[in-house]
C-alpha positions as CSV (number, residue, x, y, z in Angstrom):
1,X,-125.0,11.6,-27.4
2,X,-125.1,12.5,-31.1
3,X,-127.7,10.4,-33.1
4,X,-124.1,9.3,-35.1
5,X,-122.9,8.2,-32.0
6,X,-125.9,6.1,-30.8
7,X,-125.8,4.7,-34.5
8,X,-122.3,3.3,-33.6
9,X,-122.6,2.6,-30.3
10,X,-125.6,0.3,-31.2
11,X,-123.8,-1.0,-33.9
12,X,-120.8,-2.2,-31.9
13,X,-122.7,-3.3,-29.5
14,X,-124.8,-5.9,-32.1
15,X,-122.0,-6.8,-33.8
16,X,-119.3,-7.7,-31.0
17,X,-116.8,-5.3,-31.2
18,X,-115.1,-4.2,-28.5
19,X,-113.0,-0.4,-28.9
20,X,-110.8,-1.5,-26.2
21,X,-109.3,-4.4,-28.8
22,X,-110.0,-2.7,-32.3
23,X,-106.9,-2.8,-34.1
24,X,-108.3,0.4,-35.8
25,X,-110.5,2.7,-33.6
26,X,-111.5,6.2,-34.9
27,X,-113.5,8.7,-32.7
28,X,-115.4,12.0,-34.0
29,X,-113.3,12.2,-37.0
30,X,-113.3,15.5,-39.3
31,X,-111.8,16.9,-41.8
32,X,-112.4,20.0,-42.7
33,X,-111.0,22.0,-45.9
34,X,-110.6,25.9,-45.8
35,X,-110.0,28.8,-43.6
36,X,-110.5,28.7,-39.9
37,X,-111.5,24.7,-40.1
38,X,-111.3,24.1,-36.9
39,X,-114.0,26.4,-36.1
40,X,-116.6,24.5,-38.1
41,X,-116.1,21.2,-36.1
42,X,-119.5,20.8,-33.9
43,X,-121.0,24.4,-35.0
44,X,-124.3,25.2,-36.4
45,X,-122.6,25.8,-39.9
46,X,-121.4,22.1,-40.2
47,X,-125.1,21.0,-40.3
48,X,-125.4,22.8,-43.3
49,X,-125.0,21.6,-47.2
50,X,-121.7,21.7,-48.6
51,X,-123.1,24.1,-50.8
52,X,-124.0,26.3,-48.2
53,X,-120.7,25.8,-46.2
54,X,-118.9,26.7,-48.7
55,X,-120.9,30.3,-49.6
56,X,-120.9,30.9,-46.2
57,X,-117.2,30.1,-45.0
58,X,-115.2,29.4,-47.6
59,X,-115.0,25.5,-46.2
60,X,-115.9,22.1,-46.9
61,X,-116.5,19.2,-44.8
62,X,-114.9,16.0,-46.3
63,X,-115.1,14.3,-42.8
64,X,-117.7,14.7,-40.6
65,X,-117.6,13.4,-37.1
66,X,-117.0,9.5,-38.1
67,X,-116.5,7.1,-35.6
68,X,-116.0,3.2,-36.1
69,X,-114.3,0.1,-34.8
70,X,-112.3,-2.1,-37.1
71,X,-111.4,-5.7,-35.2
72,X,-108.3,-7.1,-35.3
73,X,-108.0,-9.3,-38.8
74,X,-111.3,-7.9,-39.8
75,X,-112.1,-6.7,-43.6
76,X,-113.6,-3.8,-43.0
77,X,-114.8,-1.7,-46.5
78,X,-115.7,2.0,-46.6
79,X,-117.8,2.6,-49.8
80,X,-119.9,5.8,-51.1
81,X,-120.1,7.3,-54.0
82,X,-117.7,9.9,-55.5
83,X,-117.4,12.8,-53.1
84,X,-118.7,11.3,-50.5
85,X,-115.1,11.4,-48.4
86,X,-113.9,7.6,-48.2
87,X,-110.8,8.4,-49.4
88,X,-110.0,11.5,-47.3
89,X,-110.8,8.9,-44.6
90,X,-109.1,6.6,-45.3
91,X,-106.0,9.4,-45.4
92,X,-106.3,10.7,-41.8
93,X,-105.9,7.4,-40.5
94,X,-102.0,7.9,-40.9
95,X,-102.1,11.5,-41.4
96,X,-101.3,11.3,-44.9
97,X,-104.1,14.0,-45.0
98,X,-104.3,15.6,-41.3
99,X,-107.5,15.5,-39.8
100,X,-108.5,18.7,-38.4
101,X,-110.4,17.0,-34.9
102,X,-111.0,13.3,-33.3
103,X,-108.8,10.6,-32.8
104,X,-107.5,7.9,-34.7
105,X,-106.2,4.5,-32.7
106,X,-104.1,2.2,-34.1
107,X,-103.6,-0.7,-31.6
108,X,-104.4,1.9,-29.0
109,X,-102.1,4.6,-29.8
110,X,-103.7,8.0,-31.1
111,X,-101.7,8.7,-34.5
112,X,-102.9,13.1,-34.2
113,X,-100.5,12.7,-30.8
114,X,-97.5,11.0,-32.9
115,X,-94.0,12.8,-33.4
116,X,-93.0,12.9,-37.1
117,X,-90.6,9.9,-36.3
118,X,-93.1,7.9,-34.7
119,X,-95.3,8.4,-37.7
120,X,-92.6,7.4,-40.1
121,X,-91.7,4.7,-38.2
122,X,-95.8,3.4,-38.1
123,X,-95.7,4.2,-42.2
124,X,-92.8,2.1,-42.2
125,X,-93.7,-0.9,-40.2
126,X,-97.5,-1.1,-39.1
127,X,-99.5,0.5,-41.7
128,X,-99.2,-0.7,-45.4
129,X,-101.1,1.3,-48.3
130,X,-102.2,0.1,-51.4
131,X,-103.3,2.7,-53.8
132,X,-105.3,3.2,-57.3
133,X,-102.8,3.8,-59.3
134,X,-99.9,1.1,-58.4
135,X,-97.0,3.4,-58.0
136,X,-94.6,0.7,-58.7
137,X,-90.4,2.1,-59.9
138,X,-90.7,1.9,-63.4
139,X,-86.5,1.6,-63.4
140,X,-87.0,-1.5,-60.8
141,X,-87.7,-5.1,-61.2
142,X,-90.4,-6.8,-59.9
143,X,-88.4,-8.2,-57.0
144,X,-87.1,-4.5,-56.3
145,X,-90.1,-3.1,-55.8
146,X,-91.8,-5.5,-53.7
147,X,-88.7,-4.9,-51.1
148,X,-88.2,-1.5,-51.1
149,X,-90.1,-1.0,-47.8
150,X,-87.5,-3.3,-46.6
151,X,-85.0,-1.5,-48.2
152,X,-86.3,1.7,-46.5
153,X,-86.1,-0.2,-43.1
154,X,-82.0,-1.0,-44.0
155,X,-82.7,-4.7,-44.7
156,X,-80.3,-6.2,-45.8
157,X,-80.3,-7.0,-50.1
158,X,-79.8,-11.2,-49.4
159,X,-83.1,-10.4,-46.5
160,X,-85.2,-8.2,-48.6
161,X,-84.4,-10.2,-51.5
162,X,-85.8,-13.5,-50.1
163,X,-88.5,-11.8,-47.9
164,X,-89.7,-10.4,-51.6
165,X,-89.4,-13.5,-53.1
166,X,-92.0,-15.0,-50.7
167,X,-94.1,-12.3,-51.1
168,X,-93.9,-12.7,-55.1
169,X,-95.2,-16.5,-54.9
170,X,-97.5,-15.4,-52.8
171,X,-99.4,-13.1,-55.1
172,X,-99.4,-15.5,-58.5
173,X,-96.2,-14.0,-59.7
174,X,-93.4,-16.6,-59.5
175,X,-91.0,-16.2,-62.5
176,X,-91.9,-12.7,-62.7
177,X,-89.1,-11.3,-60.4
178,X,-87.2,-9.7,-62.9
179,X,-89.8,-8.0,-65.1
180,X,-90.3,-4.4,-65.2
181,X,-93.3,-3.0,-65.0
182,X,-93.8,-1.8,-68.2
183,X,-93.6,-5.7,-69.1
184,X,-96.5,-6.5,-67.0
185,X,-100.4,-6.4,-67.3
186,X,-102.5,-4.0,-65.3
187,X,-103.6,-6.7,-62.9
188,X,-99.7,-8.2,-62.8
189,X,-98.5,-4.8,-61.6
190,X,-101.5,-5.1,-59.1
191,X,-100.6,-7.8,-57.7
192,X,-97.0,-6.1,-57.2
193,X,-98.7,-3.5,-55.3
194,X,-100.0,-5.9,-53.4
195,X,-96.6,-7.8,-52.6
196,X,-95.2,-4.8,-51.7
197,X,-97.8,-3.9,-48.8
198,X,-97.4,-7.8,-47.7
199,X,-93.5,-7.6,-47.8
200,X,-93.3,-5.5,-44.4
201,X,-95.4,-8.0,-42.8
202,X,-97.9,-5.3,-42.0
203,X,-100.4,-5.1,-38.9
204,X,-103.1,-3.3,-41.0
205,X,-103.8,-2.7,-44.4
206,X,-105.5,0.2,-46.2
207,X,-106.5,0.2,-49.8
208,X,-107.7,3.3,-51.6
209,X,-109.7,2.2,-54.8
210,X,-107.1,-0.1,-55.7
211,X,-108.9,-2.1,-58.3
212,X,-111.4,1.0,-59.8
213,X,-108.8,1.2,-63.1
214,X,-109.0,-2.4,-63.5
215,X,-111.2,-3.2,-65.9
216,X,-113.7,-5.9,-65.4
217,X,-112.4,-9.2,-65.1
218,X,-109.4,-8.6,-64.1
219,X,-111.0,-6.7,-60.9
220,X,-112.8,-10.0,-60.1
221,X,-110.1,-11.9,-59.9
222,X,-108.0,-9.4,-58.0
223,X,-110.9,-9.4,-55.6
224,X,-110.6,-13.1,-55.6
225,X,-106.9,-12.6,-55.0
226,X,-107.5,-10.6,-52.1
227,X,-109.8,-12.7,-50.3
228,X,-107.2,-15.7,-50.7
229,X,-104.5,-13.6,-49.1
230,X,-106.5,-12.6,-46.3
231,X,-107.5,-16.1,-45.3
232,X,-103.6,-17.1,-45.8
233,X,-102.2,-14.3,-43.9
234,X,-105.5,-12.7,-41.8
235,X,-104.3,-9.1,-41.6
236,X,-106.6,-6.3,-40.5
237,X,-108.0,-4.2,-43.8
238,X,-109.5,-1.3,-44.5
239,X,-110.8,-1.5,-48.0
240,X,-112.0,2.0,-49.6
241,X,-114.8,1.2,-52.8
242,X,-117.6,2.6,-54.7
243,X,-118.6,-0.7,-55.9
244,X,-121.2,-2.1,-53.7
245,X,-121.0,-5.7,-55.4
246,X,-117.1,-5.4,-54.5
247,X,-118.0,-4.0,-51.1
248,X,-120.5,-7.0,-50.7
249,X,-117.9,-9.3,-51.4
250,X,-115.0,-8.3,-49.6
251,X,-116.5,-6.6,-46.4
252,X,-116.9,-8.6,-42.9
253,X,-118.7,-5.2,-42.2
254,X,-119.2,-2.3,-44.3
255,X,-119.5,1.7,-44.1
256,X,-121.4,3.3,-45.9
257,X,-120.6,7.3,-46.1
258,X,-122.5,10.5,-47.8
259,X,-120.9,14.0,-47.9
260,X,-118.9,12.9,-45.5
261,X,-121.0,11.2,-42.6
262,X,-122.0,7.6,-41.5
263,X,-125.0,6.5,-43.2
264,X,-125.1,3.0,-41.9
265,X,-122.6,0.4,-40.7
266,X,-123.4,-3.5,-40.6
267,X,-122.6,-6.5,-41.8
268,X,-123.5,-7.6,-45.8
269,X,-126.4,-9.3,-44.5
270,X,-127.5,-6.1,-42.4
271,X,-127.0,-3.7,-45.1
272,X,-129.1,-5.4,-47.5
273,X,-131.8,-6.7,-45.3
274,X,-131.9,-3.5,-42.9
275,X,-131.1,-0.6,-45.1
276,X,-131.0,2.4,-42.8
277,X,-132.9,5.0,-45.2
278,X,-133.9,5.7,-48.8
279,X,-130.2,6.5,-49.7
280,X,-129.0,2.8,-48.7
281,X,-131.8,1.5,-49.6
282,X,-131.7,2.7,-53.3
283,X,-128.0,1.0,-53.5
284,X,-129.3,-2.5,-52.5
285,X,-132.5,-2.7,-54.4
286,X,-130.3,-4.5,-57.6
287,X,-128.6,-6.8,-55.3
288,X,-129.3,-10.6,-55.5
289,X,-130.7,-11.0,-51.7
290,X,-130.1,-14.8,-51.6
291,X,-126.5,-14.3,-52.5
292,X,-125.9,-12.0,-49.3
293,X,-129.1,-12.7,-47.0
294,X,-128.2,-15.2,-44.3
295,X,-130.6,-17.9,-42.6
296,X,-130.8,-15.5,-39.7
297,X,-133.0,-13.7,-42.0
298,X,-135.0,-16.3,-43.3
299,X,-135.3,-18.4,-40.5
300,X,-138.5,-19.0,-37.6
301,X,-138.7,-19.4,-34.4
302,X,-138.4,-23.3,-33.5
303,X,-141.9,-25.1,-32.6
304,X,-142.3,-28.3,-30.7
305,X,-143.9,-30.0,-33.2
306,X,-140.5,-29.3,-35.6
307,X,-138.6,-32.6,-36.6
308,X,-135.6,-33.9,-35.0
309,X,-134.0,-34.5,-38.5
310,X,-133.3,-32.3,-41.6
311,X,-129.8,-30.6,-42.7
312,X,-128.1,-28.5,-39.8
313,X,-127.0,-25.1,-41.1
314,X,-125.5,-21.9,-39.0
315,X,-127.5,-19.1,-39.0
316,X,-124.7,-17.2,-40.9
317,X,-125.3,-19.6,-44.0
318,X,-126.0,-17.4,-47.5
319,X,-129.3,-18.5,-48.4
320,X,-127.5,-19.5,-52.3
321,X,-126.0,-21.6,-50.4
322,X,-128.3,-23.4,-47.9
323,X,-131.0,-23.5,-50.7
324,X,-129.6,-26.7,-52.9
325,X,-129.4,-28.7,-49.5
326,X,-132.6,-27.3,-48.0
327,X,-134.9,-28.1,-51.2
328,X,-133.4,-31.7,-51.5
329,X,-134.2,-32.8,-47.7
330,X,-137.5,-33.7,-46.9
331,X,-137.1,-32.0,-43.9
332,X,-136.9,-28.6,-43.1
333,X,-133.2,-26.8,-42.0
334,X,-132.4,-26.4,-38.7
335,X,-130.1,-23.2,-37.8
336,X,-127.9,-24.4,-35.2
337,X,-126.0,-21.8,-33.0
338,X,-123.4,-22.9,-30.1
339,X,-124.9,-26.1,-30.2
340,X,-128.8,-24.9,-29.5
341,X,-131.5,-25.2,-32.5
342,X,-132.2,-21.0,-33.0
343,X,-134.3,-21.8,-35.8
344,X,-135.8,-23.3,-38.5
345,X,-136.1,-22.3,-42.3
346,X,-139.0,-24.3,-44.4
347,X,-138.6,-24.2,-47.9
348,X,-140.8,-21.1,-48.8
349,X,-138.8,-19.2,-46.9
350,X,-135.9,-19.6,-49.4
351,X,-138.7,-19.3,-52.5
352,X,-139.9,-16.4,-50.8
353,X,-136.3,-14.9,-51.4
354,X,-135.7,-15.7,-54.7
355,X,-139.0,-14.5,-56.1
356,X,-138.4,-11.3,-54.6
357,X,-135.1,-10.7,-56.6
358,X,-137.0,-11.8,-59.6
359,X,-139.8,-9.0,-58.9
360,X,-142.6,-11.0,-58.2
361,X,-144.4,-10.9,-55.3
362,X,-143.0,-12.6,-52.3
């Protein structure tokens, strides 16, 4: 097995998820650019830089041999920094860009083995996209282009209509249906994009960038926006970021790519506590750790001379959080798990946190 492949193996295996319900499974993915791709898949030459590769063959490796699980109703975030192939991934899983080896499962189904009309139809009904740049009809009205995915499907105008309209409150945009999208702000038209991919009650939802052009406070709030609709409607994402605060936010789990490989998969938490090299490491060091750090993390083993009273916390409480209730009891915090004490977190374990993101000695 490929030192990628024990990566994910172990990582599935400490986090829960099982490939045989992933709503999104992918399996030594690549994608290669250039003559004779398919040649470079598992060779010598795709160990070398892209530099190299390139002098050498004419080719370069966007994708190289990725493999990850994404649970059913998961928010799953790919994030690297420009080049580093998130967004070619993030293509092959419907073959927008074809992938030139591996397999990509959707519910189970490999979409490389899909007729064109089989693809069309998962396009059309499973998969919704939301892009960068919004791609909205600049000749339609708001409640035109939320439906036309319905309208592409032969909905009905009175179905599509009404199905948009749902899909229009449901985003912050009520009285809005007839605007055009000239008439509305970058984060408006957004949030358009977003009714759209919501519309045709999607199974999973990819997003490529979709907030990069935003500029600052109106990405927070879209970022806001999303989290809402995903604890109103739970739909499987894949989000595709550079931003590692957005990642942070948004992710249930997080990839983190470089020229086109794995560099570490895991949870917020994980990723910030256990940074799997330099590289990672580097794009953590400016993160606040009690805003991501669970008390899994901070906590110690139980002893029997601990106390039988003090706040009761699970161990998948942010540290930001559990701090205001932990430095107010005179007790210390007991991490509770499926009913079992795990833990316990004294209060200079929490100071110990926040004097490290302050640059002091911990």
């Amino acid at each position: 097995m490929s030192t990628t492949a024990e990566h994910e193996a172990s990582q599935r295996l400490t986090n829960g998820h099982d490939a045989t319900n992933a709503a999104v499974s992918v399996r030594a993915l690549w994608k290669v650019f250039g003559p004779k791709a398919e040649q470079i898949v598992g060779s010598p030459e795709a160990t070398l830089s892209r530099s190299e590769l390139m002098t050498r063959t004419g080719c370069t490796v966007a994708v190289n041999d990725v493999s990850f699980d994404v649970a059913p109703g998961e928010v799953f975030v790919v994030m690297g920094l420009s080049g580093s192939g998130k967004s070619t991934l993030i293509r092959c899983l419907t073959r927008l860009i074809e992938p030139t080896a591996g397999e990509v499962l959707l519910d189970g189904e490999d979409v490389r083995d899909m007729s064109d009309t089989r693809l069309r139809e998962l396009r059309r009904t499973h998969v919704s996209m939301v892009f960068q740049h919004f791609g909205l009809l600049p000749h339609r009205q708001v409640i035109d282009n939320v439906a036309y995915g319905l309208e592409i499907r032969g909905a009905k105008k009175k179905e599509r209509h009404a199905r948009a309209k749902e899909m229009v409150d449901l985003v912050g945009l009520t009285g809005y249906e007839r605007s055009y999208p000239d008439q509305l702000s970058g984060g408006m038209q957004q949030r358009v994009g977003l009714a759209r991919a919501l519309a045709v009650d999607p199974s999973v939802m990819l997003f490529d960038e979709p907030f990069s052009a935003l500029d600052p406070l109106i990405r927070r709030d879209m970022q806001k926006e999303v989290i809402r609709l995903h604890e109103e409607v739970g739909k499987t994402m894949v989000f595709v970021t550079h931003d590692l605060q957005e990642a942070l936010k948004l992710g249930d789990r997080i990839l983190i790519m470089r020229d086109g490989a794995v560099v570490q998969i895991g949870t917020p938490a994980e990723v910030v506590a256990q940074p799997a090299d330099d590289y990672v490491r580097d794009f953590v060091s400016d993160v606040p750790r009690s805003h991501v750090l669970t008390l899994r993390y901070v906590m110690r083993e139980p002893r029997p001379s601990d106390s039988d009273e003090g706040p009761v916390m699970s161990p998948d409480t942010i540290v930001r959080q559990a701090a205001r209730a932990a430095l107010a009891s005179a007790h210390p915090v007991r991490v509770v798990e499926n009913g079992q004490v795990i833990g316990i977190v004294d209060d200079d374990a929490i100071l110990r946190v926040v004097v490290a993101e302050e640059g002091a000695p911990a």
